[in-house]
C-alpha positions in Angstrom: 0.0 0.0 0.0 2.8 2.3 1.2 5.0 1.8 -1.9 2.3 2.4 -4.5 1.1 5.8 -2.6 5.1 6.7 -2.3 6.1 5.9 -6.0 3.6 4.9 -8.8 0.1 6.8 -7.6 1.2 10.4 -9.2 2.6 8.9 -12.0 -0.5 7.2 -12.9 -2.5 10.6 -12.1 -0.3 12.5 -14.2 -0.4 9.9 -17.2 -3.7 10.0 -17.2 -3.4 6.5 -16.5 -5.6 6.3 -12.7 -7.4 8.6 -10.3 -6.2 7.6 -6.4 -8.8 8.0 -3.7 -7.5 8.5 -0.6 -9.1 7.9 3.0 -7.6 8.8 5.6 -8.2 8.6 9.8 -11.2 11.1 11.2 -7.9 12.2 13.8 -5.0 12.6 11.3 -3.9 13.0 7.9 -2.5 9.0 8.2 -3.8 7.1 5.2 -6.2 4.2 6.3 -7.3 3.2 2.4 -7.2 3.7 -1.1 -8.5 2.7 -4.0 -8.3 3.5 -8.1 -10.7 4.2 -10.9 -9.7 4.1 -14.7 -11.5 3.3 -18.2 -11.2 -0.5 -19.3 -12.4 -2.0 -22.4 -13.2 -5.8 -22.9 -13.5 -7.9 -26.0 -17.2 -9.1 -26.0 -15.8 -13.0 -25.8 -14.4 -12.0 -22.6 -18.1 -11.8 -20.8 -19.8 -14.8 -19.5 -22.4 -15.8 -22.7 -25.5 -15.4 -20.8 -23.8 -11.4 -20.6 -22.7 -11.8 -24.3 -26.7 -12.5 -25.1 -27.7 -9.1 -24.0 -25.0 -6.9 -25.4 -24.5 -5.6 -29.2 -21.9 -7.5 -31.3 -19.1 -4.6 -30.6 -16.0 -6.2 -30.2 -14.9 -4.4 -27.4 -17.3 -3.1 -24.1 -16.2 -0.3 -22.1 -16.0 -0.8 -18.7 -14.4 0.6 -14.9 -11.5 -1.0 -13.7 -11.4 -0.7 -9.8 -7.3 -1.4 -10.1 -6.7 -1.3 -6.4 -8.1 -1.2 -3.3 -6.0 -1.1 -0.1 -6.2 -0.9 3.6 -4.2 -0.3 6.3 -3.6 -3.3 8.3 -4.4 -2.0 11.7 -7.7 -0.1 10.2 -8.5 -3.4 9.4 -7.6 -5.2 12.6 -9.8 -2.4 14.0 -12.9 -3.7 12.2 -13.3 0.1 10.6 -15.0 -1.5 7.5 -12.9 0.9 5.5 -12.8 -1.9 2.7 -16.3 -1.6 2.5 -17.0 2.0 2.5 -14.2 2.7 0.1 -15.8 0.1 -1.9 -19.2 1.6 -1.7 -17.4 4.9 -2.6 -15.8 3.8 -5.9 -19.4 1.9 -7.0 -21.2 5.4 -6.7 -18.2 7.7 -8.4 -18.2 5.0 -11.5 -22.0 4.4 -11.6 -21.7 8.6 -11.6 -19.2 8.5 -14.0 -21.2 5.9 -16.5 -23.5 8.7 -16.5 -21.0 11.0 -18.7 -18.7 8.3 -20.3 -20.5 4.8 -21.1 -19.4 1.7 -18.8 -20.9 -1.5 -18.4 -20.0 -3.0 -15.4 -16.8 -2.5 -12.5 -14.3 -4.7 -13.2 -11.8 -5.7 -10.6 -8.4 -7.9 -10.7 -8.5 -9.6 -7.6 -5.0 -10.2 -6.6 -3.7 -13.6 -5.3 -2.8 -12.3 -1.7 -3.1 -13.2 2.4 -5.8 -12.8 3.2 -7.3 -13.8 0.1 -9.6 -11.0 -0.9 -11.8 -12.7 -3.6 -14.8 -13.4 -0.5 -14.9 -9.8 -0.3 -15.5 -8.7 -3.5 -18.0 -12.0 -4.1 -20.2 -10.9 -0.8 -20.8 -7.4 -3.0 -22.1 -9.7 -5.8 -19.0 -9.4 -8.2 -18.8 -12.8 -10.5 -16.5 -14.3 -12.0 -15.4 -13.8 -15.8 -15.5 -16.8 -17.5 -11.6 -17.5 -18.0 -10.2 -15.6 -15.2 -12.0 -16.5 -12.2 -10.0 -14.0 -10.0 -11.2 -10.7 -12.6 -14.8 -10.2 -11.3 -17.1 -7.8 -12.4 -20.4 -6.4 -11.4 -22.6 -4.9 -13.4 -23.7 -1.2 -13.7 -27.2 -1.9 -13.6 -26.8 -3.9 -10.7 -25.2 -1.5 -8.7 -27.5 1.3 -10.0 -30.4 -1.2 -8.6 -28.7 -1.2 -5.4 -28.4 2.5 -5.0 -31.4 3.6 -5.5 -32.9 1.3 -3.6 
């Protein structure tokens, strides 16, 4: 979490590349979370087919790509549910965002780590893409359903 913050986060600001989201503690300026936005495209043969179905024959569908979310290991040990409120913040800015720029679902690449963070993502209704079961994605109009409920 550190290292990315330290030495790749204004990089990928400046490039155009990301936009960083930073949370930090209620007492301090100490960074408890973060996460990333940016634009994806994938090819239609990517989704599962019941997805493929319902969508036009473009070969490519625009997307969100949640890159990373990160939390501070003692926010976590604290039970903070910063995961899940920097989660619920990233779901609004993109279903926002599809608003202005076209996006189908939020894709994230669920990274092979301890813990293992794929039962997170999977309790928020994320599924798995057919030949990568650790890049999940969860659907705009899903999450648009769940916000306005």
């Amino acid at each position: 979490m550190d290292r990315y913050l330290r030495e790749q986060a204004g990089q990928d600001q400046k490039r155009g590349l990301a936009i960083v989201y930073v949370s930090t503690a209620q007492d301090s300026a100490r960074v408890i979370g973060y996460y990333t936005l940016s634009a994806l495209s994938l090819a239609l043969g990517d989704w599962p087919v019941a997805v493929q179905k319902k969508l036009p024959r473009y070969p490519w569908i625009p997307a969100t790509l949640l890159g990373r979310l990160a939390v501070d290991q003692n926010a976590r040990r604290a039970g903070l549910r910063v995961g899940e409120r920097l989660l619920m913040d990233a779901l609004a800015k993109a279903l926002h965002a599809s608003k202005v720029v076209a996006s189908y679902a939020v894709v994230v690449d669920v990274l092979d780590v301890e813990p293992d963070p794929l039962d997170f993502y999977l309790r928020y209704g994320f599924q798995p893409l057919p030949d990568h079961p650790r890049r999940l994605y969860l659907a705009m109009e899903t999450i648009r359903r769940s916000f306005s409920a």
